[in-house]
OpenMM code with the backbone's topology and positions (N, CA, C; nanometers):
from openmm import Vec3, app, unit

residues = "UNK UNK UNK UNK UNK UNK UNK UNK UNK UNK UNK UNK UNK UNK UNK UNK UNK UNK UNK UNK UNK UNK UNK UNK UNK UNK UNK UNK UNK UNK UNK UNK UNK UNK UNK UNK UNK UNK UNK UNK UNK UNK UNK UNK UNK UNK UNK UNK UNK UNK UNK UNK UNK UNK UNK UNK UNK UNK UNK UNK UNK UNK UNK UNK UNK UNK UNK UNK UNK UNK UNK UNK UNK UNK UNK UNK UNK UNK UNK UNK UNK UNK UNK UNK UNK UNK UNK UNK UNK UNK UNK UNK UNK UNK UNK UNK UNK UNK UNK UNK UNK UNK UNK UNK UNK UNK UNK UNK UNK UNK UNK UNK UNK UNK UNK UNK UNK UNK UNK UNK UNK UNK UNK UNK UNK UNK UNK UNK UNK UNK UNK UNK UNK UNK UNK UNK UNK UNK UNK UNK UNK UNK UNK UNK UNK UNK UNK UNK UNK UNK UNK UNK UNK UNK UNK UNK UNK UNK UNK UNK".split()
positions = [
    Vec3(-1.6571, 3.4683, 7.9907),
    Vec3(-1.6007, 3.3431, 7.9499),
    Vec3(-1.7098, 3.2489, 7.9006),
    Vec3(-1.6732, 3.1574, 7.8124),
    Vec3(-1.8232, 3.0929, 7.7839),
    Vec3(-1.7688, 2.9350, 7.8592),
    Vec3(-1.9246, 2.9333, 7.8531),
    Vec3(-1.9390, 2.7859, 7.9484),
    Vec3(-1.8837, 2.6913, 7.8451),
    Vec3(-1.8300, 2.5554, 7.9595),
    Vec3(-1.8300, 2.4422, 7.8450),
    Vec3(-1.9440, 2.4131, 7.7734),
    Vec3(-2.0925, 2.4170, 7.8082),
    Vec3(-2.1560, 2.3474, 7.7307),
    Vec3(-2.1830, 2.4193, 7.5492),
    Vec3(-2.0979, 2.5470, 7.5613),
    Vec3(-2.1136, 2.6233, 7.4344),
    Vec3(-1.9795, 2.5841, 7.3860),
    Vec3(-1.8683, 2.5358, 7.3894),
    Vec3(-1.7300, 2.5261, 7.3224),
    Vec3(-1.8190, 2.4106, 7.1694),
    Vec3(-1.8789, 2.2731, 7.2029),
    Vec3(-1.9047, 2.2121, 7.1274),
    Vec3(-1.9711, 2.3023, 6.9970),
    Vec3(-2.0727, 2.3471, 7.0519),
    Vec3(-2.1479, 2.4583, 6.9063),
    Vec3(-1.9984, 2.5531, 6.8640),
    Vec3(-1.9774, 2.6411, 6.9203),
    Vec3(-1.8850, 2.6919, 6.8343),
    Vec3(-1.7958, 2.6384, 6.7939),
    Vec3(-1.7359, 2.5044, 6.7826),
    Vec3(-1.6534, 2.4314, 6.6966),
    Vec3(-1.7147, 2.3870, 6.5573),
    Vec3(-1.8412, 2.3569, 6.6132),
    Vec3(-1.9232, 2.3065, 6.4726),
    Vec3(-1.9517, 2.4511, 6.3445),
    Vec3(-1.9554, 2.5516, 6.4922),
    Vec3(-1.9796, 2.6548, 6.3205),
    Vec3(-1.8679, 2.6781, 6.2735),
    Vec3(-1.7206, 2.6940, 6.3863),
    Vec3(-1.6449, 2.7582, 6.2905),
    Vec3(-1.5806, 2.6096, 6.1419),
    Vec3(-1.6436, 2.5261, 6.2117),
    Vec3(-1.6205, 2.4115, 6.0661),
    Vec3(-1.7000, 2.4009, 5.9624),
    Vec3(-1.8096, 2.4825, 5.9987),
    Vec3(-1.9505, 2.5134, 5.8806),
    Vec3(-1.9260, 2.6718, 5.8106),
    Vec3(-1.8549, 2.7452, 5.9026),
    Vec3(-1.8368, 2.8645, 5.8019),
    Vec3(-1.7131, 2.8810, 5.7261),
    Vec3(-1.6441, 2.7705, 5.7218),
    Vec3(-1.5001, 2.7813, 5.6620),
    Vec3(-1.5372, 2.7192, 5.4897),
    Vec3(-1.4665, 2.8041, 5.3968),
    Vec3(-1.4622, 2.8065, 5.2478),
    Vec3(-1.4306, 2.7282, 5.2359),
    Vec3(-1.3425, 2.6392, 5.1870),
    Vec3(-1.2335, 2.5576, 5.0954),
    Vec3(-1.1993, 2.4061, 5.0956),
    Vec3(-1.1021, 2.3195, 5.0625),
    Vec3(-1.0411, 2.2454, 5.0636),
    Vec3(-0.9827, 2.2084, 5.1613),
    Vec3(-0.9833, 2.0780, 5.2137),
    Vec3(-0.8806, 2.0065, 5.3116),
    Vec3(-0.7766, 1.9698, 5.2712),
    Vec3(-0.6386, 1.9558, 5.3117),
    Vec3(-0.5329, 1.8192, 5.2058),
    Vec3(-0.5732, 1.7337, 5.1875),
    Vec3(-0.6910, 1.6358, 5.2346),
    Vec3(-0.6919, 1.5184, 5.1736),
    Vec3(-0.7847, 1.5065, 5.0438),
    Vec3(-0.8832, 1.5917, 5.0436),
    Vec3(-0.9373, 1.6346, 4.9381),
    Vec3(-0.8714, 1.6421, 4.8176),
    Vec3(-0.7314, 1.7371, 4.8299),
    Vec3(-0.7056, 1.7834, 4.7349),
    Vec3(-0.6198, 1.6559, 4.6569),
    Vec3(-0.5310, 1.6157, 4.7553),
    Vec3(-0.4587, 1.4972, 4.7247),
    Vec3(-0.5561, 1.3750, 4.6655),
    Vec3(-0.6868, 1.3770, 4.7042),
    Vec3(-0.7045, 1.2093, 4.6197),
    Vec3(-0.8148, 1.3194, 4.5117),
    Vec3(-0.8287, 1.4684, 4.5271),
    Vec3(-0.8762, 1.4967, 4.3453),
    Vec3(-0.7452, 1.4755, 4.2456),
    Vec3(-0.6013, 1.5403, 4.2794),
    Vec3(-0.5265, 1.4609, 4.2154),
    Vec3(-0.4460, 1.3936, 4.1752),
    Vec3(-0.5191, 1.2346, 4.2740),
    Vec3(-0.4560, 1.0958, 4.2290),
    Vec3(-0.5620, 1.0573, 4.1473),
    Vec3(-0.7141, 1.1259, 4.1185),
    Vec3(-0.8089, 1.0858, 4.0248),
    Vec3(-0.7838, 1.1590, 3.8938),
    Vec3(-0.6853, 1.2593, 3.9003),
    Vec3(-0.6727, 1.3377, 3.7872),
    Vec3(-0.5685, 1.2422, 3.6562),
    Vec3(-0.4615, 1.2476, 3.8257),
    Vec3(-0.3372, 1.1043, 3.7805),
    Vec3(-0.4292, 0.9944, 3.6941),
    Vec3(-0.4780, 0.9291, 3.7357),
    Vec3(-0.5289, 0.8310, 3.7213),
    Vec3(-0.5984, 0.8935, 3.5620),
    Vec3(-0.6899, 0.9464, 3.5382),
    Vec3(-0.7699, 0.9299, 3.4000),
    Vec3(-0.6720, 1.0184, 3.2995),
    Vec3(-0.5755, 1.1117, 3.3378),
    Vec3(-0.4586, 1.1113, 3.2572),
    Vec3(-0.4150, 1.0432, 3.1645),
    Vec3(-0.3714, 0.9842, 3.2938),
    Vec3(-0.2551, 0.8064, 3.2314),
    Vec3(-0.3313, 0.7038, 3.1304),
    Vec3(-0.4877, 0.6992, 3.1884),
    Vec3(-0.5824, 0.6191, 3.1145),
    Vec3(-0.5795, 0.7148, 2.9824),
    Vec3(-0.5744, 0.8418, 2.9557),
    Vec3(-0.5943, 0.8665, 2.8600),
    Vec3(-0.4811, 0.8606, 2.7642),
    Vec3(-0.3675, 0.9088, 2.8097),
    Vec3(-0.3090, 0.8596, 2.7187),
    Vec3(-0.2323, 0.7700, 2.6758),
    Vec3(-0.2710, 0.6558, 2.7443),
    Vec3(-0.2550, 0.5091, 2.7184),
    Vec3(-0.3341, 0.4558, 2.5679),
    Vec3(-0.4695, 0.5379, 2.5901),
    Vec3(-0.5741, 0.5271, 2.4551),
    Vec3(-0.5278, 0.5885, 2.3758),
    Vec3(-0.4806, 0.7264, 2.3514),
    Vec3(-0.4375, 0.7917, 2.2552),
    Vec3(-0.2738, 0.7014, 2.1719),
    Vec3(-0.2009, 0.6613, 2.2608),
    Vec3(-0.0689, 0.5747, 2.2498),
    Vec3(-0.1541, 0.4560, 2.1368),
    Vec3(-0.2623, 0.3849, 2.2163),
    Vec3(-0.3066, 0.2721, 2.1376),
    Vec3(-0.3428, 0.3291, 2.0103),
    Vec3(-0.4111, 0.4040, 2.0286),
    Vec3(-0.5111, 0.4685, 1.8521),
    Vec3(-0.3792, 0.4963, 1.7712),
    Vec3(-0.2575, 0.5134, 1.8294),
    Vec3(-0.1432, 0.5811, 1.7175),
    Vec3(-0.0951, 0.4006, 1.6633),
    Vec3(-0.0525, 0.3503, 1.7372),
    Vec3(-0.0188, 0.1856, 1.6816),
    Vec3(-0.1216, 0.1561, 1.6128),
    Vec3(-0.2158, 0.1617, 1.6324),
    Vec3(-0.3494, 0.0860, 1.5510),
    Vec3(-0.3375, 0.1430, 1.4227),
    Vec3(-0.3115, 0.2854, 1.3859),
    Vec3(-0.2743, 0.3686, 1.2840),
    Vec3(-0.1499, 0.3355, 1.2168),
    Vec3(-0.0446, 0.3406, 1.2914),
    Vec3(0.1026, 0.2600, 1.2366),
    Vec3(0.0686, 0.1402, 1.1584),
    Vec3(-0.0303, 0.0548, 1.2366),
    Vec3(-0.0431, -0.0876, 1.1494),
    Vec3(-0.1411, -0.0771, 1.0149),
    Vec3(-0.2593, 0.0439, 1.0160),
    Vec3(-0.3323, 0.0330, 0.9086),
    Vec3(-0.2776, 0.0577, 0.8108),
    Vec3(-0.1695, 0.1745, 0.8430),
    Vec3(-0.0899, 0.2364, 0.7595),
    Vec3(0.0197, 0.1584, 0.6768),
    Vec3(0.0984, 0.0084, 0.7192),
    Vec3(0.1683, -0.0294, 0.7098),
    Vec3(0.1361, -0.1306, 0.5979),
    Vec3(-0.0284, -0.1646, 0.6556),
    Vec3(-0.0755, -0.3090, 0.6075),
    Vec3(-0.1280, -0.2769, 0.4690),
    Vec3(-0.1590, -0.1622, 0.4656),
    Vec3(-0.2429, -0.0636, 0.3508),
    Vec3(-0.0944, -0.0601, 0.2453),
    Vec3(0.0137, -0.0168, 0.2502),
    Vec3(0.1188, 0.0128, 0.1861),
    Vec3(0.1699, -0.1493, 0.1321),
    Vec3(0.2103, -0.1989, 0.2674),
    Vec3(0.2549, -0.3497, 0.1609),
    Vec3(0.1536, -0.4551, 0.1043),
    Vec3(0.0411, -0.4350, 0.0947),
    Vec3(-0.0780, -0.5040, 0.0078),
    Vec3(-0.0688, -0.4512, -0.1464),
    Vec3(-0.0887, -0.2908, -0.1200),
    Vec3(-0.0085, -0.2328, -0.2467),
    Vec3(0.1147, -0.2528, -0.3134),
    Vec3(0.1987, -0.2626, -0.2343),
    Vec3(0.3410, -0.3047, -0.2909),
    Vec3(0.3550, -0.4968, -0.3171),
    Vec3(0.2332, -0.5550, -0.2943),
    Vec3(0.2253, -0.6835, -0.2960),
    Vec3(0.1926, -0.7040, -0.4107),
    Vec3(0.0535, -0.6242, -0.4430),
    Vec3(-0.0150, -0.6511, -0.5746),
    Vec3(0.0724, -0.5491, -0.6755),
    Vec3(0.1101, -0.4742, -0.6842),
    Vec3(0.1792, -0.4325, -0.7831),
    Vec3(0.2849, -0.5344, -0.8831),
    Vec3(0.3699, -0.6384, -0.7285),
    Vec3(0.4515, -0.6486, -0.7856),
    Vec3(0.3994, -0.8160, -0.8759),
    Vec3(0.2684, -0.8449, -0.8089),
    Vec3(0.2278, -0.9556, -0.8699),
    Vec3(0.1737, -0.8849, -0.9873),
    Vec3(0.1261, -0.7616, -1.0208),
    Vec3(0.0570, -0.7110, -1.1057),
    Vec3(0.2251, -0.7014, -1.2724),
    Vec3(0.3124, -0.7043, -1.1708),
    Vec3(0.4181, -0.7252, -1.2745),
    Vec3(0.4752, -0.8626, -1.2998),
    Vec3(0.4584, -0.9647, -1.2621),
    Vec3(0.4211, -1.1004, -1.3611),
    Vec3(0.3428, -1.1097, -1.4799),
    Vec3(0.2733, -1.0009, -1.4900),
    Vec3(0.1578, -1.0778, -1.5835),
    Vec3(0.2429, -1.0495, -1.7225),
    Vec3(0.3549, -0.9641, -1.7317),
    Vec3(0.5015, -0.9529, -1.8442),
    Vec3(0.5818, -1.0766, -1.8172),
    Vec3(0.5487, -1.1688, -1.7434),
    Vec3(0.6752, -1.2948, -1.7796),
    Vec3(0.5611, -1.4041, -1.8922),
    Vec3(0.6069, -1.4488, -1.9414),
    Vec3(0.5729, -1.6111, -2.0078),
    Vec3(0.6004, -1.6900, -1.9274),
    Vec3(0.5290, -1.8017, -1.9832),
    Vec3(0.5479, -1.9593, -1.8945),
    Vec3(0.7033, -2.0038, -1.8730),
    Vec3(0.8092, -1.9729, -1.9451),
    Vec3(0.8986, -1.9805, -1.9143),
    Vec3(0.9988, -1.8955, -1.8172),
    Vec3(0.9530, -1.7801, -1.8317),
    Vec3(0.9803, -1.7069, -1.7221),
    Vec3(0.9297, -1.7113, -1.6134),
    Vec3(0.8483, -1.8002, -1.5853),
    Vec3(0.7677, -1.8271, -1.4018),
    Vec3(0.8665, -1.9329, -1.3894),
    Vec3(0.8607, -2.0423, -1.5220),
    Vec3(0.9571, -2.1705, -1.4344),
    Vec3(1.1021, -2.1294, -1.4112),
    Vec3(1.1593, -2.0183, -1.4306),
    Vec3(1.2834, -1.9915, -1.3577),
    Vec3(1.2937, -1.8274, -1.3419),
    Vec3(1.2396, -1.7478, -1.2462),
    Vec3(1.2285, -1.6648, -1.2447),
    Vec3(1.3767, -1.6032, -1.2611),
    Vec3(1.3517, -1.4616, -1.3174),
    Vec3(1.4546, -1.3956, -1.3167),
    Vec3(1.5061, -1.3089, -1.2086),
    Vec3(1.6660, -1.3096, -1.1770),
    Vec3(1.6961, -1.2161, -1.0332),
    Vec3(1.6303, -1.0703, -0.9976),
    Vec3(1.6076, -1.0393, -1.0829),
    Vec3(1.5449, -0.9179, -1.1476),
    Vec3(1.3820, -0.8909, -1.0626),
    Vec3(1.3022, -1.0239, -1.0792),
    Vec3(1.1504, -1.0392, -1.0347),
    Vec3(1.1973, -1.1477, -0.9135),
    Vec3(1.2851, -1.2036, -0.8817),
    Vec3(1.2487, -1.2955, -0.7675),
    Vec3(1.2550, -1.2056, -0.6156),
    Vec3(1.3610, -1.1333, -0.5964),
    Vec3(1.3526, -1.0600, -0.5317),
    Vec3(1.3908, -0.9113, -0.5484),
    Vec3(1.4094, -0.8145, -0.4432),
    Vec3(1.4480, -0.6523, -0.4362),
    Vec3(1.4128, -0.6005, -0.3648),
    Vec3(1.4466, -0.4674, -0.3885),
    Vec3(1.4154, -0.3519, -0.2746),
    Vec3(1.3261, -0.2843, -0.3680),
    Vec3(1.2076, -0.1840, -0.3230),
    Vec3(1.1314, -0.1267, -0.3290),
    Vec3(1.2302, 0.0533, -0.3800),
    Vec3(1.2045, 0.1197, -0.4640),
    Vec3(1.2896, 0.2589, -0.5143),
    Vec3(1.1765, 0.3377, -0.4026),
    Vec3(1.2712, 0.4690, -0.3557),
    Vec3(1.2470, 0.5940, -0.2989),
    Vec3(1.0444, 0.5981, -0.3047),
    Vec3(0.9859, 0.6460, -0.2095),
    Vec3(1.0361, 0.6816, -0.0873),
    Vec3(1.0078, 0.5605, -0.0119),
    Vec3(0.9789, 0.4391, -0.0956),
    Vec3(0.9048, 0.2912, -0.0219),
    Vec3(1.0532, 0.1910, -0.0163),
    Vec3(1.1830, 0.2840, 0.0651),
    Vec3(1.3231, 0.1779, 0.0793),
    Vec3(1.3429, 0.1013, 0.1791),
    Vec3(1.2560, 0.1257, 0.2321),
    Vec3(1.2335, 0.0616, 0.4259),
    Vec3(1.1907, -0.1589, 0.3277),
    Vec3(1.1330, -0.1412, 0.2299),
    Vec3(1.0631, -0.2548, 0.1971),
    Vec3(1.1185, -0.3193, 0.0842),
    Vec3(1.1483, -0.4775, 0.1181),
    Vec3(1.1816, -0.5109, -0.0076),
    Vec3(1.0963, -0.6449, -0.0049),
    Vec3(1.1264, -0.7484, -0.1512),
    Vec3(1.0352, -0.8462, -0.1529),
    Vec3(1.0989, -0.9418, -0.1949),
    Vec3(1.0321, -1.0898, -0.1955),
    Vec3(1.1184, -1.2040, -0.2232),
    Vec3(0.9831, -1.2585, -0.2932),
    Vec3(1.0187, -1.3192, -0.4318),
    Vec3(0.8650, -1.3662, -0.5113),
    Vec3(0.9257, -1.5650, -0.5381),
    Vec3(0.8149, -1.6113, -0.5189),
    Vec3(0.8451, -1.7509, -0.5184),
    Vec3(0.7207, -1.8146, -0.6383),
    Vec3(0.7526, -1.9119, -0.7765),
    Vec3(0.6440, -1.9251, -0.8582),
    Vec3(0.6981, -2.0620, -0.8697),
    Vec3(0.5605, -2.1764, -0.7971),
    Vec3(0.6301, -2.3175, -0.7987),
    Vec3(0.5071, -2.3549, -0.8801),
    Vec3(0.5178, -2.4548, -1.0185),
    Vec3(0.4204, -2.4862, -1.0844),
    Vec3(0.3110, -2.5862, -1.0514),
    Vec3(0.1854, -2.6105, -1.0483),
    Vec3(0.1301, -2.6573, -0.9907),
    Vec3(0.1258, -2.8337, -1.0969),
    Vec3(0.1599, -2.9158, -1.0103),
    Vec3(0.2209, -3.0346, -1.1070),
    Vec3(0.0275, -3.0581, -1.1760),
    Vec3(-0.0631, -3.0699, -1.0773),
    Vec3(-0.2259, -3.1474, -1.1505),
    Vec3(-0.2490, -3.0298, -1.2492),
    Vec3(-0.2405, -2.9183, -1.2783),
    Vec3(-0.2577, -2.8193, -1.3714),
    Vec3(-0.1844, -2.7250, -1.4618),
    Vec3(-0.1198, -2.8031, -1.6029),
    Vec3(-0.0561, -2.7242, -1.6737),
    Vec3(-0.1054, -2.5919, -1.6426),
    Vec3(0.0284, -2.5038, -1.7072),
    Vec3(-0.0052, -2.3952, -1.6962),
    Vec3(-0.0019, -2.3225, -1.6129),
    Vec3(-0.0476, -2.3624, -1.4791),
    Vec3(-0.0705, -2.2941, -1.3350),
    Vec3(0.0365, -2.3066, -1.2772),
    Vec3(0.0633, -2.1750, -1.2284),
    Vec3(0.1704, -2.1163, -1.1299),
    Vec3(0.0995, -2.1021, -0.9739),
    Vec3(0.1878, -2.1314, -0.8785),
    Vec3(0.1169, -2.0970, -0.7276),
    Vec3(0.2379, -1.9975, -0.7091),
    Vec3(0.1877, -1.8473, -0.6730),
    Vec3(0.2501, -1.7546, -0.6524),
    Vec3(0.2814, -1.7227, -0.5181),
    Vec3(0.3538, -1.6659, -0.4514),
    Vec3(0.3495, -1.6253, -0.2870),
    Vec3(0.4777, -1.5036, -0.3275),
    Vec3(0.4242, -1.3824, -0.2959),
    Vec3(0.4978, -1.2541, -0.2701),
    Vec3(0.4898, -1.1780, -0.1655),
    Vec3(0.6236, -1.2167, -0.0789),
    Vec3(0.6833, -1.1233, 0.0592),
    Vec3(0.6978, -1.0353, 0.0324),
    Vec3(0.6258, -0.9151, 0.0808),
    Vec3(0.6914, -0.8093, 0.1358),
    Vec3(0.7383, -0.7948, 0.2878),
    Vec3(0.8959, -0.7601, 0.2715),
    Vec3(0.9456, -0.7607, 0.3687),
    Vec3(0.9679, -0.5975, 0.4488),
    Vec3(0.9893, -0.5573, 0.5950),
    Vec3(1.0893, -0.4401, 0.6126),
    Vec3(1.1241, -0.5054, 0.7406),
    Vec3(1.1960, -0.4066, 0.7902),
    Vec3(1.2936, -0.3972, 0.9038),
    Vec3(1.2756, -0.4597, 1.0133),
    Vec3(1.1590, -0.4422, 1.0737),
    Vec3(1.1340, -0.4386, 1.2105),
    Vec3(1.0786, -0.5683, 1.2284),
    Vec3(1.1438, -0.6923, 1.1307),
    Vec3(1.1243, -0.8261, 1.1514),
    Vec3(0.9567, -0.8396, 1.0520),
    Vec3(0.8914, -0.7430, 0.9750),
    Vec3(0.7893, -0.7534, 0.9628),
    Vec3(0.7933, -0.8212, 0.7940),
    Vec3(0.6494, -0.8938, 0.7945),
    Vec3(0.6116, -0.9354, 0.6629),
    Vec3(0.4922, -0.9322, 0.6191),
    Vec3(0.4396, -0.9551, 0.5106),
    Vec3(0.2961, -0.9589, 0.4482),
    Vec3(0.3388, -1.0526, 0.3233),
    Vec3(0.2730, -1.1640, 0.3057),
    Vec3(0.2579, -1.2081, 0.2239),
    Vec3(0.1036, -1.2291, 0.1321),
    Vec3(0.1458, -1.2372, -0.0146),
    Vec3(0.0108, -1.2239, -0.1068),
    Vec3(0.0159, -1.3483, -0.1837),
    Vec3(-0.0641, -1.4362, -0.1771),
    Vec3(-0.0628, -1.5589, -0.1909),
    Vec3(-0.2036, -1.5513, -0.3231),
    Vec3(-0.1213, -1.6127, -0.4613),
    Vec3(-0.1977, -1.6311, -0.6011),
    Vec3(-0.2000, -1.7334, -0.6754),
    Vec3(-0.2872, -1.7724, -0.7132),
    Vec3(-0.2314, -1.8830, -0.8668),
    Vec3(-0.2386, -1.7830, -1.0001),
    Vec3(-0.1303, -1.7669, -1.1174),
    Vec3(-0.1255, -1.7238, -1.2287),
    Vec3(-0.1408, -1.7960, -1.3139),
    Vec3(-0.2275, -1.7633, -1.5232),
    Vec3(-0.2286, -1.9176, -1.5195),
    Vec3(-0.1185, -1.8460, -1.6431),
    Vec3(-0.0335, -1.9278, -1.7302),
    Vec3(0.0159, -1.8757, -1.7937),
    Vec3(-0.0185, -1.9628, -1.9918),
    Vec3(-0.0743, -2.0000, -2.0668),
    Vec3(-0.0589, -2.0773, -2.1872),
    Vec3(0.0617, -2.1723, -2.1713),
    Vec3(0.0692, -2.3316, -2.1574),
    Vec3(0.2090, -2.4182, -2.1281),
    Vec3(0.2112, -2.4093, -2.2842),
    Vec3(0.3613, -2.4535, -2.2444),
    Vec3(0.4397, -2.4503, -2.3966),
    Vec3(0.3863, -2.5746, -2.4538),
    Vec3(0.3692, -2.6132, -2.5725),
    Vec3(0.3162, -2.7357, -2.6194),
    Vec3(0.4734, -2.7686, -2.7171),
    Vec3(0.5193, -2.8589, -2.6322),
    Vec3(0.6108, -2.9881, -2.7184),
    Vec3(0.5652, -3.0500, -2.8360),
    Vec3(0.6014, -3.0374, -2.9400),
    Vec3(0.5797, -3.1639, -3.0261),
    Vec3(0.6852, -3.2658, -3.0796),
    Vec3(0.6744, -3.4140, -3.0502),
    Vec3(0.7307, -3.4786, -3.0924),
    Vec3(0.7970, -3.4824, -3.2186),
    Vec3(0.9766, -3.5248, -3.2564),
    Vec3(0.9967, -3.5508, -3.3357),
    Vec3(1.0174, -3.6922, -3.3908),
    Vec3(1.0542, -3.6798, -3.5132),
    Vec3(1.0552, -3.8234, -3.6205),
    Vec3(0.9733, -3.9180, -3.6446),
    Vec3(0.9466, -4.0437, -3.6607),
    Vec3(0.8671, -4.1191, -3.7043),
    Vec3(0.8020, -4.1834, -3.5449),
    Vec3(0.6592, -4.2108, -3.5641),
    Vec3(0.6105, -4.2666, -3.4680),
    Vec3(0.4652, -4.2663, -3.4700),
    Vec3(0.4339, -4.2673, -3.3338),
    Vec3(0.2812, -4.2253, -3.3360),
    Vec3(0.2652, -4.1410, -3.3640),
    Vec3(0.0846, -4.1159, -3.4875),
    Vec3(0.0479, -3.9868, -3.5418),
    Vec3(0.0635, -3.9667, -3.6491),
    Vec3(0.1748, -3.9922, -3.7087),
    Vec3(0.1629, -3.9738, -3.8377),
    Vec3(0.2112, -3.8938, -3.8953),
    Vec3(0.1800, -3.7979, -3.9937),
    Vec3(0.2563, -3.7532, -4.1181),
    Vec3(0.2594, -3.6039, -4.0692),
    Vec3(0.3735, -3.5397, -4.0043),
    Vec3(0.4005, -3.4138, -4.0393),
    Vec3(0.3112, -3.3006, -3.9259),
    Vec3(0.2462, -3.3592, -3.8362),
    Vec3(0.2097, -3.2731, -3.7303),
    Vec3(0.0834, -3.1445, -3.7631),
    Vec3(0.0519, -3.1876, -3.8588),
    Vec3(-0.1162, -3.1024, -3.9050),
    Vec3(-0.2129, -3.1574, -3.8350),
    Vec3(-0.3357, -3.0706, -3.9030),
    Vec3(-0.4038, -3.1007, -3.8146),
    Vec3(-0.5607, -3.1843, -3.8703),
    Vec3(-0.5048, -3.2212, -3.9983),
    Vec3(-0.6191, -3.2598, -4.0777),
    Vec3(-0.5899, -3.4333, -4.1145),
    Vec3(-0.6143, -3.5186, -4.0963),
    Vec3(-0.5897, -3.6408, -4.1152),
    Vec3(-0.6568, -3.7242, -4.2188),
    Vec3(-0.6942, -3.6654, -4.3422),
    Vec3(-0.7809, -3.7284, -4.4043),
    Vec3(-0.7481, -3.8259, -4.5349),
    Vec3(-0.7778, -3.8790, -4.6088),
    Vec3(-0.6971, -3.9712, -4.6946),
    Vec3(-0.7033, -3.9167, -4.8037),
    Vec3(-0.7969, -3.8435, -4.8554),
    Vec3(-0.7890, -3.7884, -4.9741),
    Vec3(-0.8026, -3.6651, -5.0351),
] * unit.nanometer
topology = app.Topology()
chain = topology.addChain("A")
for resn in residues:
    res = topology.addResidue(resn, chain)
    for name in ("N", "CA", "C"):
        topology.addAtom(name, app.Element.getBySymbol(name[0]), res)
């Protein structure tokens, strides 16, 4: 029989010659596994939105300037009352998610000058606006009948 004073040593070896894992070990390796998981793909989730938005912001800048790039076919009279045609719409296949609303208010201190602002709009409450001045040649009025100026609207005034 062995004495008490040997029970203590042989407890200690048979806890020094044993292989493996305890449960609690195993359980908090994985709540640390849990844990940088979730962290990870919380990051991967973010990098995809961050992508959704480059992607989004990249498309209606393009669809912004295009459609300002199609003003430069109106005349000065066609900015001061735009046509239904250019004020607003929807975007054709495969860009239908987006449409736009174009606004051209003349700038009163500078003939000529248009202040442009073109929405692009879609769905999900979202917008981008592209904010321009266009300048366009103003129409030049000339007075009729007798008055100031003189004879007939040339451009040479000389007496003889």
């Amino acid at each position: 029989m062995p004495k008490r004073a040997d029970l203590p040593k042989r407890a200690e070896q048979g806890r020094r010659g044993r292989w493996g894992v305890s449960l609690f070990e195993a359980v908090a390796a994985m709540a640390i596994v849990g844990i940088v998981a979730i962290a990870a793909l919380e990051a991967v989730g973010a990098e995809m939105r961050v992508a959704e938005r480059a992607r989004r912001a990249v498309e209606t800048a393009a669809l912004a300037q295009s459609r300002l790039d199609w003003l430069e076919f109106l005349n000065e009279t066609a900015l001061r009352a735009l046509p239904d045609s250019v004020k607003a719409g929807t975007f054709a296949e495969p860009l239908e998610e987006y449409s736009w609303q174009t606004d051209a208010t003349p700038v009163a201190t500078q003939p000529g000058v248009y202040d442009v602002t073109i929405r692009v709009l879609w769905a999900a409450d979202g917008e981008f606006a592209l904010h321009s001045y266009v300048y366009r040649r103003p129409v030049i009025t000339t007075g009729s009948g007798a008055g100031a100026g003189g004879g007939g609207g040339g451009g040479r005034g000389g007496d003889g």
